[in-house]
N, C-alpha and C positions, 0 to 999 in steps of 0.2 A: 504494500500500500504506500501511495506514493507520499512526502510528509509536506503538507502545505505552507508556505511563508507567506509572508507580507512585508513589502520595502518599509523598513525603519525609518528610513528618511530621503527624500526628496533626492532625486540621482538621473543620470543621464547615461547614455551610453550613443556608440555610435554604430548605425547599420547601413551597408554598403548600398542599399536598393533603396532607403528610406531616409536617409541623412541621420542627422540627430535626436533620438526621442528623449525626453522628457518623462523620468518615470515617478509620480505623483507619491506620497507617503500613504500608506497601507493599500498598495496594490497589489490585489491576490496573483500567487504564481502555485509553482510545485520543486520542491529539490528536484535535482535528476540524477542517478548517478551513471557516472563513465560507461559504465558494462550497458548501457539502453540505448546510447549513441552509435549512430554507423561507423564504419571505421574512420571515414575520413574525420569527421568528426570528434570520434575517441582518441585520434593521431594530434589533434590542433589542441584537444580542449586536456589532454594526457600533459602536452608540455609546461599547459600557463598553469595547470595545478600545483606541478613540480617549482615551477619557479616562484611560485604566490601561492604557497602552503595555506594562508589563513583565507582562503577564495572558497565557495564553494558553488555546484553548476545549480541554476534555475531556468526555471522557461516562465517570462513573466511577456508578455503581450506576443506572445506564439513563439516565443525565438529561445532558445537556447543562449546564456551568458553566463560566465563567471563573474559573480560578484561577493567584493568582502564581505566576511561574516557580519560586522558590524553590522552592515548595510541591510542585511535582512531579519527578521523576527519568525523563528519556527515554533510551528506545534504540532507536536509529536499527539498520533490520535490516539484516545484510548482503548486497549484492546482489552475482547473478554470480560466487557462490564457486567457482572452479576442480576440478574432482575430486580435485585430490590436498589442497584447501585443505579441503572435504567430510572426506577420509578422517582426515587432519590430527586434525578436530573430533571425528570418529568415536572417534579412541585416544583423545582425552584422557577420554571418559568411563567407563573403567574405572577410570584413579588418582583421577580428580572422585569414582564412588561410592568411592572404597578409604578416600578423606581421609573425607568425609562421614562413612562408616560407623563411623571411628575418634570422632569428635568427636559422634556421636549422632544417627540421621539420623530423629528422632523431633521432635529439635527446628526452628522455626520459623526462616529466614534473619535476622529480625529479632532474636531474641536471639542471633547470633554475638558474639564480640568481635571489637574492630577487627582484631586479631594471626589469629584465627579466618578473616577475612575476607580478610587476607592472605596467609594461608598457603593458600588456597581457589584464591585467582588465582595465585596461585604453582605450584601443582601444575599448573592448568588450562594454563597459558601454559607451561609447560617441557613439559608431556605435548607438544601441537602444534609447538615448534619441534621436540622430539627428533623425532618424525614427521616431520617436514618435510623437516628438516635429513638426515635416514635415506634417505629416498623423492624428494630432489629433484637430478637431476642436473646441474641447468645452474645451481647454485649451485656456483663454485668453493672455496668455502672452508668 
């Protein structure tokens, strides 16, 4: 399963048939790794890894790029969730839209504040433990 990024921050690159694009902060791509490239491809993209260790391959507006780690933000999915880990995930998305809809759900994740964004994970992670903690019997405490 492939692991999905989002550009961290605001970055450019250049492509031979398109010029310059412009690539916006949290724009959804996907890692790639090496082994999924053609050869020609695995031969080009083999060397810039070796020379720019802290690069890693994405495909963000259809293209294949190395770009610094920095520059991107991954999340690894979660696998093998339990049903009651499922149901858990399930509640918290009532208080998830309740918070949103209080704070404007018109606007874009990237302009939250960081307190916004806190207070987001905050809701999300106490929704699933209260769930949990309700619905899980072989937790004694």
């Amino acid at each position: 399963m492939a692991t999905t990024i989002w550009t961290r921050e605001r970055t450019s690159w250049h492509d031979p048939k398109q010029g310059w694009m412009d690539l916006p902060i949290a724009l959804k791509g996907f890692q790639v790794r090496l082994e999924e490239l053609s050869p020609q491809e695995k031969s080009i993209f083999g060397k810039i890894l070796k020379q720019a260790r802290d690069h890693v391959l994405v495909r963000l507006a259809g293209q294949v790029r190395a770009l610094s780690r920095t520059k991107v933000l991954g999340v690894t999915n979660m696998t093998d969730a339990t049903d009651l880990e499922k149901a858990a995930m399930a509640a918290a998305l009532r208080p998830l839209g309740e918070y949103v809809a209080s704070i404007g759900m018109q606007r874009p994740l990237a302009d939250y504040t960081r307190e916004e964004v806190l207070t987001l994970i905050e809701v999300v992670i106490s929704a699933f433990q209260d769930y949990f903690n309700k619905n899980n019997d072989e937790i004694p405490f």
